[in-house]
Backbone as CSV, one residue per row, in Angstrom:
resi,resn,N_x,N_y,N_z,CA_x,CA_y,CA_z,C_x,C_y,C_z
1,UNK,-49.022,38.994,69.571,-49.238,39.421,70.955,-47.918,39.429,71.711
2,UNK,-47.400,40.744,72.382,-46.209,40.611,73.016,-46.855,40.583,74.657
3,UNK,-45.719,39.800,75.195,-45.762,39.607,76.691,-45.187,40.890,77.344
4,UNK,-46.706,41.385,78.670,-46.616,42.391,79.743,-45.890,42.013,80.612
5,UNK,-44.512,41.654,81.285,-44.474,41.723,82.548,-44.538,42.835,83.459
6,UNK,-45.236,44.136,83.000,-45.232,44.873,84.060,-44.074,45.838,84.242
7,UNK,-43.809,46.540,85.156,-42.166,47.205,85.860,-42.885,47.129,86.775
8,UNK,-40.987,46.966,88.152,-41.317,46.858,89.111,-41.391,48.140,89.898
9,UNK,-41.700,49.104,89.209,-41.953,50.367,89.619,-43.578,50.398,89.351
10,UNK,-44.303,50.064,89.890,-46.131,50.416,89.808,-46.494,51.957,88.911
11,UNK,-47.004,51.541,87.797,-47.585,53.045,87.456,-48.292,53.944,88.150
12,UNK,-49.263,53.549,88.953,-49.439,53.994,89.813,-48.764,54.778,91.075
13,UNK,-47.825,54.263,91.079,-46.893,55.166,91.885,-46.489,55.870,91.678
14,UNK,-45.696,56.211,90.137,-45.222,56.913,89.585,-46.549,57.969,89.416
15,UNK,-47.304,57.991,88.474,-48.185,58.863,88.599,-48.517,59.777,89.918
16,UNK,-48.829,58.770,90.905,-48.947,59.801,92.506,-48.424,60.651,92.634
17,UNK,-46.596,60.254,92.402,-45.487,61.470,92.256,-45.545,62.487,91.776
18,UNK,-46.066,61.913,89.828,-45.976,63.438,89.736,-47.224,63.751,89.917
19,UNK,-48.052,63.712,89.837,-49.084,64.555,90.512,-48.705,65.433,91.557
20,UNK,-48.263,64.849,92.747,-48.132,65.247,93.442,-46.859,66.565,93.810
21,UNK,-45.874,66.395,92.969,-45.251,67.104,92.675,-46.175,68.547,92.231
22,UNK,-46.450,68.365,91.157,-47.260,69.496,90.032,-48.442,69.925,90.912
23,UNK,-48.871,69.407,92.138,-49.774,70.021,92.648,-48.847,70.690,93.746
24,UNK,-47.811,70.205,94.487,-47.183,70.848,95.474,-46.681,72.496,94.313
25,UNK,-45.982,72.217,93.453,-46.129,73.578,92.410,-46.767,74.549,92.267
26,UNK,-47.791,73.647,92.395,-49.086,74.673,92.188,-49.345,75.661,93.286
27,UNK,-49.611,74.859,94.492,-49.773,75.170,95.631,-48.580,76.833,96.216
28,UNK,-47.345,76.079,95.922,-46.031,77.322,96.166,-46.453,78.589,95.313
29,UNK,-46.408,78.004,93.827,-46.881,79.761,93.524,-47.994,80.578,94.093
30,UNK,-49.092,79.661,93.895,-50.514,80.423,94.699,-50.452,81.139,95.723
31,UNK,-49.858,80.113,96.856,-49.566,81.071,97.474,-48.647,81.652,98.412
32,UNK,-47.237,81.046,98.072,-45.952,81.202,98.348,-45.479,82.443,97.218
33,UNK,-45.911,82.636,96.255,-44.495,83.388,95.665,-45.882,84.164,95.001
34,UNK,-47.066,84.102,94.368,-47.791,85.014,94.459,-48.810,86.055,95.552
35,UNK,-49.069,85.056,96.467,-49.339,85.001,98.012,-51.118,85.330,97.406
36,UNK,-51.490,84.594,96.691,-53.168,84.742,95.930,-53.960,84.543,97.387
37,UNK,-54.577,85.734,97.977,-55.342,85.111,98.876,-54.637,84.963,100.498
38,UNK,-53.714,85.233,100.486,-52.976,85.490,102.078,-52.007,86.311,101.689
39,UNK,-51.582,86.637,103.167,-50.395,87.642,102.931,-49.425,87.342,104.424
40,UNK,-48.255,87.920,104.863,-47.832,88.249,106.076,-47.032,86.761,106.447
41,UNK,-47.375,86.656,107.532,-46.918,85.371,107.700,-47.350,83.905,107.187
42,UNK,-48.550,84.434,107.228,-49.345,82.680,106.931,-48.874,82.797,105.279
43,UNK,-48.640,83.424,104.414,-47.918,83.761,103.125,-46.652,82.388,103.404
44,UNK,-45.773,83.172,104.494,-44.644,82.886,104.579,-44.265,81.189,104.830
45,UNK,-45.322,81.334,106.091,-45.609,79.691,106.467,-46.454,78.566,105.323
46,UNK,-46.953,78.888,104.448,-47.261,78.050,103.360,-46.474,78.192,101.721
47,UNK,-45.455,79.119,101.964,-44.515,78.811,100.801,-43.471,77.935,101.670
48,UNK,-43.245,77.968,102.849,-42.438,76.943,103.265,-42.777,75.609,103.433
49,UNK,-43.796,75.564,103.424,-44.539,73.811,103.625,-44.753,73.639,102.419
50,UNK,-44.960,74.387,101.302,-45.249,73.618,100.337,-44.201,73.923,99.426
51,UNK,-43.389,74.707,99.381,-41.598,74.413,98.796,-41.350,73.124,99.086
52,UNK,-40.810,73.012,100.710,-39.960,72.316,101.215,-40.971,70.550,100.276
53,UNK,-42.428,70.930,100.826,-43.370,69.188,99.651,-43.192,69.715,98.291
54,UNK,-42.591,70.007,97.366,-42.004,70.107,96.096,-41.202,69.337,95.869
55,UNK,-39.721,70.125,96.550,-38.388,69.987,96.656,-38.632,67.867,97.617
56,UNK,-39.797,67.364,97.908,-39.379,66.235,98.186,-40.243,65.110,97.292
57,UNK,-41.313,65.910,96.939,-41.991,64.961,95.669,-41.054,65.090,94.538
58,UNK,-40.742,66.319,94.180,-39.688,66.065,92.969,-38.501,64.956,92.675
59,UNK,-37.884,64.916,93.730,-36.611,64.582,94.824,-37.237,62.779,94.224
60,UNK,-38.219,62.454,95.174,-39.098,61.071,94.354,-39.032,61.150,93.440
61,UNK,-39.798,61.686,92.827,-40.471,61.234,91.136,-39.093,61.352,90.415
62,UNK,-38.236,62.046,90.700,-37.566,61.974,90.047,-36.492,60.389,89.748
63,UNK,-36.545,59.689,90.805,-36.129,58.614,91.389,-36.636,57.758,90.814
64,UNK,-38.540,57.732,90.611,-38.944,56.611,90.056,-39.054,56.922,88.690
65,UNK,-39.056,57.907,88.194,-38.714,57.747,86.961,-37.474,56.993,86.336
66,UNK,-36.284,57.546,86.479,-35.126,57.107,86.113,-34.903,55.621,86.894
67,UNK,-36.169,54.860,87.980,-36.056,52.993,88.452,-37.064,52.719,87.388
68,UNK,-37.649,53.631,86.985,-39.147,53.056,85.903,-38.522,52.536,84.060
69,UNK,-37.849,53.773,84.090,-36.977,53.216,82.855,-35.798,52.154,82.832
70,UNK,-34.818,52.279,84.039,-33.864,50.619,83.639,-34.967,49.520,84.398
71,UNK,-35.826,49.639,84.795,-36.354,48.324,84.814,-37.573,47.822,83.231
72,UNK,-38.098,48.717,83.103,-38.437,48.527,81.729,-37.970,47.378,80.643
73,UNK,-38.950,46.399,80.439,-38.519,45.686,79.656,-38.517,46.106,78.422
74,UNK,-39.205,47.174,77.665,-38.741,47.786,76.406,-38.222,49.035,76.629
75,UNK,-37.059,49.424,77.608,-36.553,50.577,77.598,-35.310,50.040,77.155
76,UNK,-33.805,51.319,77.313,-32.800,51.069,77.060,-31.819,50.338,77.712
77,UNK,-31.914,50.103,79.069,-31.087,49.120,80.151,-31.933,47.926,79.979
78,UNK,-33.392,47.372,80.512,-33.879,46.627,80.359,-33.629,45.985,81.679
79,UNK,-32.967,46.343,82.866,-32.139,46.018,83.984,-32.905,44.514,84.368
80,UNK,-34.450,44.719,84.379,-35.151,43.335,85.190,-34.873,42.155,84.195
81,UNK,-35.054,42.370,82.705,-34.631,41.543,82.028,-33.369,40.643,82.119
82,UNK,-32.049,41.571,82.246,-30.961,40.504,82.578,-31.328,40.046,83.980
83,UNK,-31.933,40.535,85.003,-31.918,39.534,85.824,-32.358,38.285,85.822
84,UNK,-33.901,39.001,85.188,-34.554,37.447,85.135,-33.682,36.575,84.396
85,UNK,-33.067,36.741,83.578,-32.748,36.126,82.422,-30.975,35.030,83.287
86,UNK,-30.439,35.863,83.822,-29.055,35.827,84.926,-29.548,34.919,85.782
87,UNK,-30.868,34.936,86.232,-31.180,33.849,87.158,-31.619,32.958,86.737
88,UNK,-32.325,32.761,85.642,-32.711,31.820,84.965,-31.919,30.495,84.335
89,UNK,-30.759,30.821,84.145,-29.205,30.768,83.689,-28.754,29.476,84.700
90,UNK,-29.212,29.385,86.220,-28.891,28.637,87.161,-29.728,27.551,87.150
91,UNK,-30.976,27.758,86.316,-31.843,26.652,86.737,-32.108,25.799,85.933
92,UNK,-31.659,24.359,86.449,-31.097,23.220,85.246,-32.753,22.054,85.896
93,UNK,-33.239,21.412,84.615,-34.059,20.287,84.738,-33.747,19.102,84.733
94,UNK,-33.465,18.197,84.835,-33.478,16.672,83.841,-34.773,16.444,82.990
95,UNK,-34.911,15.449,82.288,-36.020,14.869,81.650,-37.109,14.520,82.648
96,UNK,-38.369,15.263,81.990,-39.508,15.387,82.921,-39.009,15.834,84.167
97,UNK,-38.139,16.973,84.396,-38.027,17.295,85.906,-39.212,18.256,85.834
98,UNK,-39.362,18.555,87.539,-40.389,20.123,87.492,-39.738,20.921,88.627
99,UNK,-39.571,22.405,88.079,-39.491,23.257,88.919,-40.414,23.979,89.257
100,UNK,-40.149,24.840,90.350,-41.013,25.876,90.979,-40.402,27.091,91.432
101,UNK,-40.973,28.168,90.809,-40.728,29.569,90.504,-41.203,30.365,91.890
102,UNK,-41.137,30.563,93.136,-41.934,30.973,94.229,-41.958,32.700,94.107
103,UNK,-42.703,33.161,94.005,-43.145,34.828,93.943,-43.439,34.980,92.859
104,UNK,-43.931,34.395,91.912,-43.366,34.556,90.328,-44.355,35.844,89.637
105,UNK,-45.014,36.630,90.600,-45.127,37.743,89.849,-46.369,37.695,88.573
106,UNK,-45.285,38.230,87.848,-46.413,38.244,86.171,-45.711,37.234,85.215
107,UNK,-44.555,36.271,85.773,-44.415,35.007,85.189,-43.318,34.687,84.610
108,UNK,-42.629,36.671,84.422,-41.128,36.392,83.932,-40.282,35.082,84.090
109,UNK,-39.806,35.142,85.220,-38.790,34.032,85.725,-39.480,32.614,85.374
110,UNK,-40.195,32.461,85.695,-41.175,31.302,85.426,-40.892,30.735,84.000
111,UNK,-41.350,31.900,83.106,-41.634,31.487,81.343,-40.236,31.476,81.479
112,UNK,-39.010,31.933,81.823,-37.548,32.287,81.756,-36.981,30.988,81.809
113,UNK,-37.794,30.010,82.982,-36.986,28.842,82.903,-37.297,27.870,82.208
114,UNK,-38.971,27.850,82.083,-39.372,26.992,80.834,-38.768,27.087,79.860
115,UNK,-38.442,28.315,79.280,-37.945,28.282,78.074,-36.490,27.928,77.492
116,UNK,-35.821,27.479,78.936,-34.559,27.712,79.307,-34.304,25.725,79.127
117,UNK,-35.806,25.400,79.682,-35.255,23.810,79.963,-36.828,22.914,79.517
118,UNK,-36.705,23.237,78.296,-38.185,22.831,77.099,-38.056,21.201,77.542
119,UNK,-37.378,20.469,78.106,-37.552,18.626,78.653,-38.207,18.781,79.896
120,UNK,-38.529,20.036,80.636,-39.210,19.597,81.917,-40.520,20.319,81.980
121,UNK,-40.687,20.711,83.285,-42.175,21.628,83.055,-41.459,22.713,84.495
122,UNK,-41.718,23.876,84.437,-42.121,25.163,85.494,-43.461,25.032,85.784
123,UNK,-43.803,25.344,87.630,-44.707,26.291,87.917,-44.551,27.398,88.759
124,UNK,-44.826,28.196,88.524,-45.145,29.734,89.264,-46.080,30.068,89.821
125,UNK,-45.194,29.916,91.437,-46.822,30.079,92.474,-46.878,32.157,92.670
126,UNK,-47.927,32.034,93.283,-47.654,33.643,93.694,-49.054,33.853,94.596
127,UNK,-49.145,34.841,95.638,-50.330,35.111,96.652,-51.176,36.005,95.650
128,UNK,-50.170,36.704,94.751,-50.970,38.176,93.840,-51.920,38.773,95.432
129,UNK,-51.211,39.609,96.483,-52.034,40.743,97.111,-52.169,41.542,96.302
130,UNK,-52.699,42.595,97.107,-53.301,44.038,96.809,-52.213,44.521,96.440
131,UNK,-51.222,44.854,97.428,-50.370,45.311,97.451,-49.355,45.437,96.035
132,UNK,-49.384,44.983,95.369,-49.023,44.214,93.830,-50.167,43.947,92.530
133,UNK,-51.103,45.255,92.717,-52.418,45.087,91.799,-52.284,44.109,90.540
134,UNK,-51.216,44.891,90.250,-50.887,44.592,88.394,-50.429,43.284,88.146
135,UNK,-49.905,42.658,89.209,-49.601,41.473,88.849,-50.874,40.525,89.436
136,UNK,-51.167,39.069,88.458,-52.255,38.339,88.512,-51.596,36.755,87.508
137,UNK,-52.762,35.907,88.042,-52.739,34.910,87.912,-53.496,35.132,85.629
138,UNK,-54.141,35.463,85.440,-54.400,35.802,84.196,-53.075,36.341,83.479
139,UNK,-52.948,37.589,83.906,-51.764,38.114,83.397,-50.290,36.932,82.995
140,UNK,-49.950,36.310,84.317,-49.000,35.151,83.869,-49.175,34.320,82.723
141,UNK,-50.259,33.706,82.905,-51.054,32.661,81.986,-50.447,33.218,80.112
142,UNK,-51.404,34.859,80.229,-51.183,35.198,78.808,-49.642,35.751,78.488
143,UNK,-49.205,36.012,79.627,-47.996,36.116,78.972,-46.727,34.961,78.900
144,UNK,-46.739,33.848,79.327,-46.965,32.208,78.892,-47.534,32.051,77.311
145,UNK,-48.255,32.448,77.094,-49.267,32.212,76.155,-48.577,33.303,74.660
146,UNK,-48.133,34.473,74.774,-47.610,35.366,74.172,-46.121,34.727,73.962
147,UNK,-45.449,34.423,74.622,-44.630,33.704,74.635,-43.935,32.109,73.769
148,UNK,-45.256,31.799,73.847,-45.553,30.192,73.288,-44.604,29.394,73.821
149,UNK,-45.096,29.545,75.601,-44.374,28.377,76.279,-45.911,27.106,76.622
150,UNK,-45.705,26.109,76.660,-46.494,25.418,76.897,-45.736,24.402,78.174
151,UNK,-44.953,24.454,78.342,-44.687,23.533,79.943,-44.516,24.193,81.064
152,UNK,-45.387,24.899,81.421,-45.462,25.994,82.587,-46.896,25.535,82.658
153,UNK,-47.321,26.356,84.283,-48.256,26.364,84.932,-48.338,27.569,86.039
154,UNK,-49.023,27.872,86.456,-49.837,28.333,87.412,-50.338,28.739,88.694
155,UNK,-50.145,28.643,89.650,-51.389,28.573,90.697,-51.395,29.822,91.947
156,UNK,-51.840,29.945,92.549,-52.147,30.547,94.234,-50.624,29.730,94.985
157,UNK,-50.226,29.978,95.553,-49.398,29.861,96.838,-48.903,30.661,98.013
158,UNK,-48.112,30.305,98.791,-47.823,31.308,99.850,-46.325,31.017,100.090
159,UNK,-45.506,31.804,99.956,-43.963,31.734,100.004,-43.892,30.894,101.958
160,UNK,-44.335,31.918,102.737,-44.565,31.168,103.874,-44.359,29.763,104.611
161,UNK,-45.780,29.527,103.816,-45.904,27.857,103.869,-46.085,27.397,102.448
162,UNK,-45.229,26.718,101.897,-45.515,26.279,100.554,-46.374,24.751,100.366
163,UNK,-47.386,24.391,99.742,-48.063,23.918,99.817,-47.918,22.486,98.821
164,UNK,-46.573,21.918,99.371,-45.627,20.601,98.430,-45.217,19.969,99.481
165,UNK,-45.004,18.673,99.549,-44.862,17.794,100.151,-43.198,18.124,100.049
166,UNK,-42.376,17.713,101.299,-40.752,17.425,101.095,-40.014,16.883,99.842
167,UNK,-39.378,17.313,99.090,-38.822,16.923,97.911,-39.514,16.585,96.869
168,UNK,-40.808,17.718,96.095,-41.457,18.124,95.370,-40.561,17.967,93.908
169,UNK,-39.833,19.388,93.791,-39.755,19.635,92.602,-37.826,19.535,92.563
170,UNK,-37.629,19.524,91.131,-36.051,19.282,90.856,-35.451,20.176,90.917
171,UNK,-36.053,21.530,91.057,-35.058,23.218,90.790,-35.956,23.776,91.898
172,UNK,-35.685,25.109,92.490,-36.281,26.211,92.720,-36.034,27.275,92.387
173,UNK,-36.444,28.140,92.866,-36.024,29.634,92.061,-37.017,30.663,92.823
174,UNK,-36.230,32.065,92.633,-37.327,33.158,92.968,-36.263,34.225,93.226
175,UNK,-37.222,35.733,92.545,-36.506,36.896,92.394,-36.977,38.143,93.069
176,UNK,-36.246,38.479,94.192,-36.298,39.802,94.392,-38.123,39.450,95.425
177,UNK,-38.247,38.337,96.357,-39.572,38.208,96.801,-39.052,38.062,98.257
178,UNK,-38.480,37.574,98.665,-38.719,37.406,100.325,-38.211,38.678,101.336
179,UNK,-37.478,39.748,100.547,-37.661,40.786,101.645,-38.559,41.711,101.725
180,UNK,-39.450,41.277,100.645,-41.128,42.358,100.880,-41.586,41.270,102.023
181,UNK,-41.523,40.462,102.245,-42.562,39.845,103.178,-42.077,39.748,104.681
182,UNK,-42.637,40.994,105.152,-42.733,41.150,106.745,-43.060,40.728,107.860
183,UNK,-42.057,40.497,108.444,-42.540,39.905,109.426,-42.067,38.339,110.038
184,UNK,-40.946,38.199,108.957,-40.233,36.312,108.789,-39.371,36.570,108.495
185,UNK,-38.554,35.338,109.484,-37.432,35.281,109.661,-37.042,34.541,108.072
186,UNK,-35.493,35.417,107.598,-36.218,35.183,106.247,-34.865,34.009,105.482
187,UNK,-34.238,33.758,106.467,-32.941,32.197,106.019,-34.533,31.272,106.679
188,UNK,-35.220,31.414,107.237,-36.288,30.581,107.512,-37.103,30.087,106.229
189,UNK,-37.449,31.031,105.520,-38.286,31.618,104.560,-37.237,30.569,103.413
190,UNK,-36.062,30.640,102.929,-34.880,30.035,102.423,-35.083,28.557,102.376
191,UNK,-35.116,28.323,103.985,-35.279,26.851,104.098,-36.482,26.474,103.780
192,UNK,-37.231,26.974,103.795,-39.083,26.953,104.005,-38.967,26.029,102.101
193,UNK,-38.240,27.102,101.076,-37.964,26.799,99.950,-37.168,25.356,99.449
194,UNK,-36.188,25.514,100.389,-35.342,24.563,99.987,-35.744,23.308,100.061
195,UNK,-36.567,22.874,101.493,-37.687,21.671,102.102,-38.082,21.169,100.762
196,UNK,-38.917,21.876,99.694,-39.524,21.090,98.773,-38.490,20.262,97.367
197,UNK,-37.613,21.036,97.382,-36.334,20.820,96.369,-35.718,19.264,96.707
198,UNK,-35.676,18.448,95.415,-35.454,16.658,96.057,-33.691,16.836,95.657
199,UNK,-33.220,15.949,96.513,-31.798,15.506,96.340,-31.587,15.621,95.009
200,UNK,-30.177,16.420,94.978,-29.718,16.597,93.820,-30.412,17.460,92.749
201,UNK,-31.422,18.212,93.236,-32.019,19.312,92.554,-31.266,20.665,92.459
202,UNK,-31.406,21.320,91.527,-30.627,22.947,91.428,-31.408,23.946,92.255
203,UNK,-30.981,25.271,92.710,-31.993,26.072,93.421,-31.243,27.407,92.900
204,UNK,-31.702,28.725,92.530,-31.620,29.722,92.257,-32.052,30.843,92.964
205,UNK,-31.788,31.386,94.063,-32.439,32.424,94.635,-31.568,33.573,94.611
206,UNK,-32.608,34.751,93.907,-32.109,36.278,94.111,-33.108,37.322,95.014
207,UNK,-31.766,37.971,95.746,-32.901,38.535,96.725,-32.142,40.247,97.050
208,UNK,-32.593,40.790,98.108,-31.504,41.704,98.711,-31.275,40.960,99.907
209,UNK,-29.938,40.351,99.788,-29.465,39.389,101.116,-28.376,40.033,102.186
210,UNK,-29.163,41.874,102.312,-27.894,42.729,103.186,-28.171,42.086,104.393
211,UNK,-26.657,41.863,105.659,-27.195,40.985,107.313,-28.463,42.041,107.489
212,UNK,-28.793,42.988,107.172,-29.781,43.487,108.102,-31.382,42.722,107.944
213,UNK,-31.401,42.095,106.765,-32.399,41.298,106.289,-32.910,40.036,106.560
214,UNK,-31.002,39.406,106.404,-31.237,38.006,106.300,-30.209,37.566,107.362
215,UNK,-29.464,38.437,108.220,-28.196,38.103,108.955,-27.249,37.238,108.246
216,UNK,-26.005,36.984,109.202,-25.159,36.328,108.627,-25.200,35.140,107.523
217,UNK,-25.241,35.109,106.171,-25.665,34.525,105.098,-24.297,33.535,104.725
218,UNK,-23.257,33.983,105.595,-21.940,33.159,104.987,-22.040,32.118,106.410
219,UNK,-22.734,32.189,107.340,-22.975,31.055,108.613,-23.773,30.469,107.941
220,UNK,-24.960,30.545,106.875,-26.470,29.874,106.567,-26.228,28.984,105.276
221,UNK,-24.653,29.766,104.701,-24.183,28.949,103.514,-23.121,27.579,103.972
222,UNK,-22.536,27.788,105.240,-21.978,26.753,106.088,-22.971,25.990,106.406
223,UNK,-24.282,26.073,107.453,-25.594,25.250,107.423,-25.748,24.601,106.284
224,UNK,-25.821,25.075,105.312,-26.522,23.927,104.506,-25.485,23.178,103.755
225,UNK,-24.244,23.592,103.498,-23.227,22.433,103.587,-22.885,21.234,104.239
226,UNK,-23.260,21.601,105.573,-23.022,20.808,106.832,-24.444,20.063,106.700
227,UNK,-25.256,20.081,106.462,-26.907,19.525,105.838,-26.325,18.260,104.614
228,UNK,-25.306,18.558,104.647,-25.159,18.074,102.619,-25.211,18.709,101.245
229,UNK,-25.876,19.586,101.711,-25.856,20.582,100.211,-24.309,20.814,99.636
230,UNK,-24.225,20.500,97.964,-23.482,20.898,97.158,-23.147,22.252,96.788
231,UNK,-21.876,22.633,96.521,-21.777,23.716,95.353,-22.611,24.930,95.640
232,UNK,-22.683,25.209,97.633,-23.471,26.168,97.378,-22.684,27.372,97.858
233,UNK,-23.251,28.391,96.842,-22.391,29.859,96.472,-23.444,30.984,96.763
234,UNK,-22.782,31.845,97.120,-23.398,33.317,97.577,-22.692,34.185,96.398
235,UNK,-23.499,34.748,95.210,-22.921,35.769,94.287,-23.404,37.426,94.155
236,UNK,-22.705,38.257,94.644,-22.785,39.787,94.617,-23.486,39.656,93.282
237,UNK,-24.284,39.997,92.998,-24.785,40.807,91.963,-25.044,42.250,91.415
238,UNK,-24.090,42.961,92.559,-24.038,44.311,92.409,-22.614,44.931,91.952
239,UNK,-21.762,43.950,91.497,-19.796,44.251,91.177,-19.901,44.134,89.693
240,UNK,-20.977,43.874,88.588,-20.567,43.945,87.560,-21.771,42.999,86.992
241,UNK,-22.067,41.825,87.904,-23.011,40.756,87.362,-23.907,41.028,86.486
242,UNK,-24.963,41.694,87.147,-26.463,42.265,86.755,-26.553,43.447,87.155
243,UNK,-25.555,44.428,87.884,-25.733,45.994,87.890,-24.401,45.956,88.540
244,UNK,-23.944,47.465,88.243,-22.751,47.993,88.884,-22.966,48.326,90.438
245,UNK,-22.267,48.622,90.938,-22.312,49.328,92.302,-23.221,50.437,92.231
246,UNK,-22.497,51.198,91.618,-23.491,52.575,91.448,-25.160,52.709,91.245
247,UNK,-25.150,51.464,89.966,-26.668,51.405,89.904,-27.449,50.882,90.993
248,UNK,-26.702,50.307,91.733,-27.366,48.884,92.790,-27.884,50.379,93.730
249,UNK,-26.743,51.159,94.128,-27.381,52.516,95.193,-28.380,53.225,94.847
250,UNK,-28.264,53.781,93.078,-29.101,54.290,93.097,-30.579,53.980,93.076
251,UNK,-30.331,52.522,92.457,-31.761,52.045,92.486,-31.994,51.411,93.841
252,UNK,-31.502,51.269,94.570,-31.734,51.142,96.150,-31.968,49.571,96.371
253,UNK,-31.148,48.508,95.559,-30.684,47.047,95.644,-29.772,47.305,96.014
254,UNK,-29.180,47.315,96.943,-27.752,47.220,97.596,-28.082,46.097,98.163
255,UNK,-27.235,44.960,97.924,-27.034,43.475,98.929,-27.585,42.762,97.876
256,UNK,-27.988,43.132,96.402,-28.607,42.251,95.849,-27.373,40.642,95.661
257,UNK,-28.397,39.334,95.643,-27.035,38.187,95.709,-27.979,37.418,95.160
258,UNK,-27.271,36.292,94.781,-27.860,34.957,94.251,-27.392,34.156,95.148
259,UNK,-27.921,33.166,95.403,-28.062,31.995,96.312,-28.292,30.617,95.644
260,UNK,-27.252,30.498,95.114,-27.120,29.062,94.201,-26.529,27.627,94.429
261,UNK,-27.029,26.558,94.224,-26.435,25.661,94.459,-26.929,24.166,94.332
262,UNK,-26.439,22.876,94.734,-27.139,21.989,94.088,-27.494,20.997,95.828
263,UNK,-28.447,20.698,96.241,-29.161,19.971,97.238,-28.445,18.536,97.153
């Protein structure tokens, strides 16, 4: 049994595209360039509305195709893979430590660190909305299970309010989750994380950390120095790390960073 994590491109989406494409197609010849059924102007005025929705579904699909393949974990880049794998890299246990994976999706990062630090245990919380069909609390489990990690776990949570007492777990971690969530202030959202992490624990966060997101991030890396925090570093992940520049634009991670360091 091999492990699903999914792409973070929704099949579903992709499909919409082209559909939607191949029907805007459809639509232009009918009756833009054959004019089946009108003529004159209204001819004229519906090869232009439905050109111009071609020329922008294409324009898409074409986009998520070529984000559908480097994120692909059995394609040829594999792009989500080194991340998970790049972030995973940061997150250290002691004997019987436990971390916590916050967004964890379909479990990647999660199984990434278990497997990374077999003396402690991972868990991977996640809300699993709508909004994110494909990913589920089952799905993690078996692909844990496909895997043959056994010190991982599970559950429901809310990035928000996390549901751990102050200085919970020995690591944290989480990829590419707090700028979908609207509406929070999101170095808030940071700290919200950091609260459960005990003295002298590791923390791993990758995100898109452009100021327009998260504001000044080199003032929030002074804060938590001035807090006590160790060794903590802000790393571009778009100069060579885990994607080039180029890829970071085209796939539309620009600001992607890691947020590392020791509490």
């Amino acid at each position: 049994m091999k492990p699903d994590y999914k792409n973070w491109i929704p099949k579903g989406m992709l499909y919409s595209l082209i559909a939607g494409t191949v029907l805007s197609l459809a639509l232009l010849l009918i009756f833009g360039v054959f004019g089946i059924g009108v003529s004159g102007k209204l001819r004229i005025a519906l090869g232009v509305v439905f050109g111009i929705a071609f020329v922008i579904c294409a324009k898409y699909t074409e986009w998520c195709v070529h984000a559908y393949r480097s994120f692909s974990y059995d394609g040829e880049r594999k792009l989500s893979k080194q991340i998970i794998e790049g972030t995973a890299h940061y997150v250290t246990l002691p004997e019987g430590g436990i971390g916590l994976d916050v967004g964890c999706g379909s479990g990647a990062l999660t199984i990434a660190c278990a497997k990374r630090n077999p003396q402690g245990k991972m868990i991977g919380i996640d809300r699993w909305g709508k909004e994110y069909a494909s990913f589920s609390l089952p799905l993690c489990e078996k692909n844990a299970a496909a895997e043959g990690v056994t010190n991982i776990s599970f559950q429901r949570g809310n990035a928000v309010k996390l549901d751990f007492l102050d200085e919970s777990f020995d690591a944290v971690t989480s990829n590419y989750v707090y700028h979908n969530i609207t509406g929070e202030d999101k170095q808030a959202l940071l700290l919200e994380t950091l609260r459960v992490l005990k003295k002298g624990g590791t923390f791993a966060i990758h995100d898109l950390m452009s100021e327009r997101r998260y504001g000044d991030m080199q003032a929030f890396v002074q804060k938590l120095r001035e807090m006590g925090y160790e060794r903590v570093e802000l790393i571009d992940t778009t100069t060579g790390k885990f994607m080039t520049p180029k890829e970071a634009k085209r796939l539309m991670l620009h600001g992607s960073t890691l947020l590392v360091g020791r509490k």
